[in-house]
Phi, psi and omega in degrees: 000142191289151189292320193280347197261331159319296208314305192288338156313294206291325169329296207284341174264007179250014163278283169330290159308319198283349190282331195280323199291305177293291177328312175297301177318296168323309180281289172355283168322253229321296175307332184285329178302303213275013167238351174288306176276006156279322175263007172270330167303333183279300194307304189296282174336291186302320160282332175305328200284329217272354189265355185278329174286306184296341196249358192256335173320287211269355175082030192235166175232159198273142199305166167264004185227173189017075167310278181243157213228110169250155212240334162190166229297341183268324206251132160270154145223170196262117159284119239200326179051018176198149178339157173235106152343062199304333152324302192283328153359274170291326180269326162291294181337293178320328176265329190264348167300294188326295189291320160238093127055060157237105151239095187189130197324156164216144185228159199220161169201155187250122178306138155229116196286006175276315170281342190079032184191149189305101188270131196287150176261260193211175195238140197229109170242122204285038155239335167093349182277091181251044182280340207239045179276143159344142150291356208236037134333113165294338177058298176250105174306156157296168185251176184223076202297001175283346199244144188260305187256124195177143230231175175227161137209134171250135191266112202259306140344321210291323188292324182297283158316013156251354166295327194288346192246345200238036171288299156009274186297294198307308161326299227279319175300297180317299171335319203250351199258352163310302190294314201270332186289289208289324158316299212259357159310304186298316155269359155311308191306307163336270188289352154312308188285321193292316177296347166247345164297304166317297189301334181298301187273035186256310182291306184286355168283289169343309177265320165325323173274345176277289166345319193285332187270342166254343167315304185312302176297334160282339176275329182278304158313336154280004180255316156340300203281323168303319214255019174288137190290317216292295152023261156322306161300308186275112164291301191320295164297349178280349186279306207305322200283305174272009170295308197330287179275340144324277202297269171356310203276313153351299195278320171328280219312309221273336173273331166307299186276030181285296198311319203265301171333281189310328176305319167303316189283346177245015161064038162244054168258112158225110170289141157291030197322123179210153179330155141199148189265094190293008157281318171325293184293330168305329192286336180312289202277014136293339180301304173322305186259005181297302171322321149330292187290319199292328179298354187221046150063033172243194187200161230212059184277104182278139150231103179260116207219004165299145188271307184264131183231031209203100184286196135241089182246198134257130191267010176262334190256357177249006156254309199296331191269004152273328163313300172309284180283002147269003165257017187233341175241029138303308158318306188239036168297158170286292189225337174215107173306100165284069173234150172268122120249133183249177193202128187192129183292165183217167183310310205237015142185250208229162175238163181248124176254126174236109169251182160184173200260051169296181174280347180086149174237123190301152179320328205257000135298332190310300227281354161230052155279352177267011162287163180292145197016347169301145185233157178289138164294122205261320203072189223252070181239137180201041173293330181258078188289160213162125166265339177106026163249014164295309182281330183278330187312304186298315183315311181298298206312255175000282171319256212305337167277337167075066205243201155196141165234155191218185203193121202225142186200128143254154171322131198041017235203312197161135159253145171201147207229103170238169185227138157233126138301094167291000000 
């Protein structure tokens, strides 16, 4: 993936969380406003019902205005205009919070206008446990000067029973700040992994490239060393001379196709696209490779049976990927290599078929031989050399003609390989 296109992921996902985080945020307040002014609305009623009761005990009546006073998001105070039964008080409260669902601790004081100063009543709690009072007691309430005869009460409770209502939104909140954790985890891992991909293939171009320069010089000197009459003569050196120049050449191809990878991967790959009669070139290359298959008591069967034969390919990189997979079914032959290529029309051009009577690929293999170095497990058999860049090489090579390929195999049984060709 490209440095602009991480880059621009990560823009939209964090536009995206800050946008999801104000939305989340926005509902919450709200919901915390719209529960704060439902229990300040309760809160009112209920004092009102309960100084209304307190006023019928004592036979007296209540101002008509500036009942109640709320004096900060918790604290009330009664305007009461006659002495206060502090007994009587604490039991009606206690019973009308109770009759409306204001369930949350309170502590209460009585004004007394002889001293000038609040007098504490008690700290009140709907569980009755008061082995288990708060730190956050006030012990002295505030006073309030507009009112001469008048009560205070503070809810020591109210956040905690608009938290007790508001579990929804808090789940819904936890979910998402889980989600927004796992996002930005998740682009770690990203740029991490990206960052560490660069360097692999920051390396393997490098060393690929180092390569090239004692390959060249070995391949020249074996060719020296081979075509010397003396050489020539001594069977013994002459084989050494073509292991030699064998091997050289082996190890190029395997660095060539390093090379052709990396190219893919950094998007400097580009086919050549031209006409080509792909019978032709199949028969080149079994003619080529026929020789091959006969040294090790195998055979080569073409059946080209396409009416139209005549492609749009690239013809170097469309010979390396026939190449490849008659040399995977050389490789992984039983004793002798039996492989058919077919050619056959489809609705929408030719399909290329390569089988053979092989060791087979087991089920929980197919879907990843078209991975990067993977190789089928051998257990510890290593007859069969290999980076595990072949089948991914062929893969692109496809993928860039924008052909497909698939694969059918049984175990000890048969491999068989198509390409469809548009």
């Amino acid at each position: 993936m490209e440095d602009k296109t991480i880059w621009q992921l990560i823009l939209l996902g964090a536009l995206a969380i800050s946008g999801i985080i104000g939305i989340q945020s926005y509902w919450v307040l709200n919901t915390w406003n719209a529960h704060e002014e439902e229990f300040d609305s309760s809160v009112r009623i209920a004092l009102r019902k309960a100084t209304e009761e307190l006023a019928a005990l004592d036979s007296i009546s209540l101002p008509d205005r500036d009942l109640i006073k709320r004096r900060t998001s918790n604290y009330y105070v009664v305007n009461y205009n006659n002495v206060i039964d502090p007994n009587n008080l604490e039991f009606i409260l206690q019973k009308t919070l109770e009759k409306f669902n204001i369930n949350s601790d309170f502590e209460y004081g009585i004004f007394d206008c002889s001293s000038d100063e609040m007098v504490y009543g008690d700290f009140c709690s709907i569980s009755e446990n008061y082995e288990n009072t708060p730190d956050n007691i006030s012990i002295q309430l505030p006073k309030y000067d507009e009112f001469i005869y008048y009560f205070g009460i503070r809810f020591l409770g109210k956040s905690a029973n608009i938290m007790t209502k508001m579990q929804l939104s808090i789940i819904f909140t936890i979910i998402l700040l889980l989600a927004i954790i796992f996002f930005l985890y998740a682009m770690y891992i990203i740029l991490r992994q990206k960052r560490l991909s660069e360097m692999q293939k920051d390396f393997i171009n490098n060393m690929t490239h180092e390569f090239k320069t004692p390959i060249s010089t070995i391949k020249i000197s074996a060719n020296v060393f081979a075509s010397d009459p003396t050489i020539q003569q001594n069977e013994r050196l002459s084989k050494y001379a073509g292991i030699i120049q064998e091997q050289n050449q082996r190890l190029n191809n395997q660095v060539e196709k390093v090379l052709q990878i990396a190219k893919m991967e950094q998007d400097n790959f580009k086919l050549n696209f031209e006409k080509i009669n792909i019978h032709e070139l199949l028969e080149d290359i079994i003619e080529s490779t026929s020789l091959k298959v006969e040294e090790k008591n195998g055979n080569i069967i073409a059946e080209l049976n396409a009416n139209q034969p005549i492609i749009n390919a690239d013809r170097l990189h469309l010979t390396n990927i026939i190449y490849n997979l008659l040399d995977n079914s050389m490789k992984y032959c039983k004793d002798s290599p039996n492989i058919t290529m077919r050619t056959s029309d489809t609705s929408k051009g030719i399909q290329l078929s390569i089988k053979d009577e092989g060791i087979g690929i087991s089920k929980e293999y197919q879907n990843k031989i078209f991975n990067k170095f993977f190789r089928v497990p051998t257990g510890n058999v290593h007859d069969v050399k290999g980076f595990g860049l072949g089948l991914f090489y062929v893969k692109n090579i496809v993928d860039a003609h924008g052909w497909k390929i698939n694969i059918k195999s049984e175990k000890d049984q048969y491999t068989e390989i198509k390409i469809e060709i548009d």
